[in-house]
C-alpha positions, -999 to 999 in steps of 0.1 A, spaced: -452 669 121 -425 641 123 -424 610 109 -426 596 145 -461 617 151 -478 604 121 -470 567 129 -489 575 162 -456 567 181 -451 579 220 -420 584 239 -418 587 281 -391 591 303 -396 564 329 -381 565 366 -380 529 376 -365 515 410 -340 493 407 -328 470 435 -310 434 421 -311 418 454 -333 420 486 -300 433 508 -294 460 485 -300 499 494 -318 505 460 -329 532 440 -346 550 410 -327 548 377 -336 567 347 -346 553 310 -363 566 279 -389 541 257 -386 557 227 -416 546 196 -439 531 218 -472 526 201 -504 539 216 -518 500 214 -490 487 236 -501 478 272 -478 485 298 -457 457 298 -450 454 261 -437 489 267 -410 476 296 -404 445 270 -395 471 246 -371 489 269 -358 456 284 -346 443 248 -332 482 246 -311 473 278 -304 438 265 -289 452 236 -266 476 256 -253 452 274 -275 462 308 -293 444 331 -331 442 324 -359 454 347 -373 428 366 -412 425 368 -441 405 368 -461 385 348 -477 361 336 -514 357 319 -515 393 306 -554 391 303 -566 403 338 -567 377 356 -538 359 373 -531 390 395 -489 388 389 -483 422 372 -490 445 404 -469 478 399 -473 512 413 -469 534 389 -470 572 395 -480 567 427 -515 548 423 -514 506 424 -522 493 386 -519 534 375 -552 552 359 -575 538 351 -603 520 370 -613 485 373 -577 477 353 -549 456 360 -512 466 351 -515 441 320 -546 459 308 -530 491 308 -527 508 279 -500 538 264 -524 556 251 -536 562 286 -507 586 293 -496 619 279 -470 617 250 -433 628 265 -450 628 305 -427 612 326 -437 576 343 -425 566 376 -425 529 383 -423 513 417 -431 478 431 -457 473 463 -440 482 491 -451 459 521 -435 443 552 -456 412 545 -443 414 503 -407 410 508 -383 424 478 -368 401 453 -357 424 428 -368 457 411 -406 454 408 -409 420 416 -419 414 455 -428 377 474 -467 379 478 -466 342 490 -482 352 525 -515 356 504 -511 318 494 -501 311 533 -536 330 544 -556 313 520 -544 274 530 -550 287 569 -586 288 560 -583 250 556 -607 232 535 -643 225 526 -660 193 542 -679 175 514 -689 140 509 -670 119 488 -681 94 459 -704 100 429 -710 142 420 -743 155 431 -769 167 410 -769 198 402 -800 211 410 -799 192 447 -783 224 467 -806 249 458 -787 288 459 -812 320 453 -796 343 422 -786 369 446 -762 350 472 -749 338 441 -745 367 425 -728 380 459 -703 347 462 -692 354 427 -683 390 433 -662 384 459 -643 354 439 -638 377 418 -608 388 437 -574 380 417 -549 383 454 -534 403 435 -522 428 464 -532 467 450 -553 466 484 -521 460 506 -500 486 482 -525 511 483 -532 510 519 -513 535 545 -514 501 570 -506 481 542 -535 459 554 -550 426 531 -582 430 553 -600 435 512 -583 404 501 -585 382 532 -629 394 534 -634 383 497 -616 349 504 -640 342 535 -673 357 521 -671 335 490 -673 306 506 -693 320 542 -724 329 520 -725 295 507 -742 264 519 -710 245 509 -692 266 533 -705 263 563 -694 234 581 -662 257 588 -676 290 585 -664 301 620 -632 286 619 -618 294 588 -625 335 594 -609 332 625 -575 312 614 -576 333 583 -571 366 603 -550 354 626 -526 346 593 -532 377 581 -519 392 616 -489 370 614 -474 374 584 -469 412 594 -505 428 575 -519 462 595 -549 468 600 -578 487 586 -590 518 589 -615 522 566 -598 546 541 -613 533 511 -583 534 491 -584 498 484 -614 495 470 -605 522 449 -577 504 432 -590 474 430 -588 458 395 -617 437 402 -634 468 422 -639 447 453 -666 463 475 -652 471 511 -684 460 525 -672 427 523 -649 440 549 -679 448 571 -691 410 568 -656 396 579 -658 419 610 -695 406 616 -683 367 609 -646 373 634 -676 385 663 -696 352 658 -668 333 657 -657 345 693 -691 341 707 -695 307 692 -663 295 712 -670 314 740 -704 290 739 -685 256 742 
């Protein structure tokens, strides 16, 4: 056994796409990450191939991050073809080495969407989640003095249902993993969060319906019920939310067709 076995040390070969501006043609470049320990998450492992590169005098890969806990939704990459890679109910950031098979080669790419322009390498613009989010306006509530708590009553379960769908980090696996690279997952948790809850409703209708028309115009698709978003969702997201969107954009047309 060599001395790099018995410290428990991994190598990969790692095909990443590079691409240093948006205008650029792009493509996959090669690298080794030599003595990677089995404890590093995924993005130690590209810091400790970036300070390789930095070293040599080479550009380093671009990428995403930020809170490295699970929870700001900044470190989307696709790696071997699955948003987040292996492993479910995990972000990028809580990715481990160990998850992959010593000398296995790792392909890296960033989400690929119309609506997530390029920047460079792995980094993409998901600023039309931000966009979507502030069409669904704001929450009417009286100002002054904070209310009790105990004045808006909420049963466990709708809040148990409002927190699941908060839940959702935006942080895009949904559109990546998606064959109409649709946000419908993303853009349903947004407006169930806030449609189940008495605090909501004053713009219940109205916010669904301005949120999917953002959605439509920053470039989404749209769904088709594949599943594949709930299935990399790090979160785990339930697509039925998806169902209660469709049911809310339906009252929301008969409601104007009322006035």
């Amino acid at each position: 056994m060599s001395e790099i076995q018995q410290r428990g040390e991994l190598h990969f070969t790692l095909k990443v796409w590079r691409q240093k501006t948006p205008q650029d043609k792009g493509g996959i470049s090669t690298y080794q990450a030599k003595e990677i320990s089995a404890d590093m998450s995924f993005l130690e492992m590209l810091d400790v191939v970036n300070e390789d590169l930095t070293q040599q005098g080479e550009d380093p890969i671009a990428f995403d991050s930020d809170c490295r806990e699970g929870i700001c939704g900044m470190c989307g990459l696709v790696i071997n073809g699955v948003a987040h890679g292996p492993g479910k109910g995990t972000t990028t950031c809580q990715l481990y080495m160990r998850s992959f098979k010593n000398g296995s080669t790792l392909t890296i790419e960033p989400w690929r969407a119309q609506a997530f322009p390029m920047i460079k390498d792995l980094v993409v613009d998901r600023s039309a989640f931000d966009r979507i989010i502030q069409a669904g306006g704001y929450t009417s509530v009286n100002t002054g003095s904070a209310p009790d708590g105990n004045a808006l009553l909420i049963s466990k379960d709708i809040a148990e249902e409002a927190m699941d769908a908060a839940a959702c980090i935006g942080c895009g696996a949904c559109v990546a993993s998606c064959k109409n690279a649709s946000s419908m997952l993303f853009v349903a948790a947004k407006v169930k969060h806030l449609g189940i809850l008495p605090q909501g409703q004053p713009e219940r209708h109205q916010r669904t319906a301005s949120m999917l028309q953002a959605m439509r115009d920053e470039g989404f698709g749209n769904c088709s019920n594949e599943y594949e978003c709930e299935a990399v969702c790090p979160k785990e997201i339930s697509v039925e939310h998806i169902a209660f969107i469709n049911r809310e954009y339906i009252r929301s047309l008969t409601k104007k067709n009322r006035r």
